[in-house]
N, C-alpha and C positions, 0 to 999 in steps of 0.2 A: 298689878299695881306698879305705879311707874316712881319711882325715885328720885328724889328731891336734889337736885346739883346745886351748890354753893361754891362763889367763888370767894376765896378768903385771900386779903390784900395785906401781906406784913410788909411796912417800911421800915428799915433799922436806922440810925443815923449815928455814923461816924464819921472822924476828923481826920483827914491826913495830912501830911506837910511832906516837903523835900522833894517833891515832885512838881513833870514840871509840864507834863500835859489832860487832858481829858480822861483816855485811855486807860495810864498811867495811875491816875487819882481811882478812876474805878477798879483797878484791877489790887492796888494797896487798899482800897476798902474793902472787898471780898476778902483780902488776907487777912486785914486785920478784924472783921467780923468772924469768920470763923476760928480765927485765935480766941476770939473772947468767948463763943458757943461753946468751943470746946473745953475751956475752963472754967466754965461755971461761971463767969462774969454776968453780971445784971447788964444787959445791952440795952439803950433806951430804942420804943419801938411804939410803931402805932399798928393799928389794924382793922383795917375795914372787909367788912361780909355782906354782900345781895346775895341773891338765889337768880339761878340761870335760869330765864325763864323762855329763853330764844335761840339755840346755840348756832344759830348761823347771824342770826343777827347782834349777835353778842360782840365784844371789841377781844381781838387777838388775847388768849391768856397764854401763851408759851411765847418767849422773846424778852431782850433784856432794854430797856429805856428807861434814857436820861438824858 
């Protein structure tokens, strides 16, 4: 019996300031997300789920974009 793969898509959405490039922005957002993970903070977030139904012809699921 073959096994059903599900790609599950969370997007979090935070704010940073004081910053002053791209990079910079992404790399104070990972801090400040897993600052709020880690404390219990309610993070706003969306999430989307398909089922893999082609894994070669599916779109890249490891890598970070923005």
């Amino acid at each position: 019996m073959e096994t059903t793969q599900w790609l599950v898509t969370l997007t979090f959405q935070v704010t940073v300031s004081g910053v002053r490039s791209k990079d910079d922005s992404v790399a104070a957002g990972l801090e400040q997300l897993k600052f709020g993970l880690c404390s219990g903070k309610d993070m706003p977030m969306e999430a989307s789920v398909r089922r893999i139904t082609n894994l070669v012809e599916e779109e890249p699921i490891f890598g970070v974009r923005w």
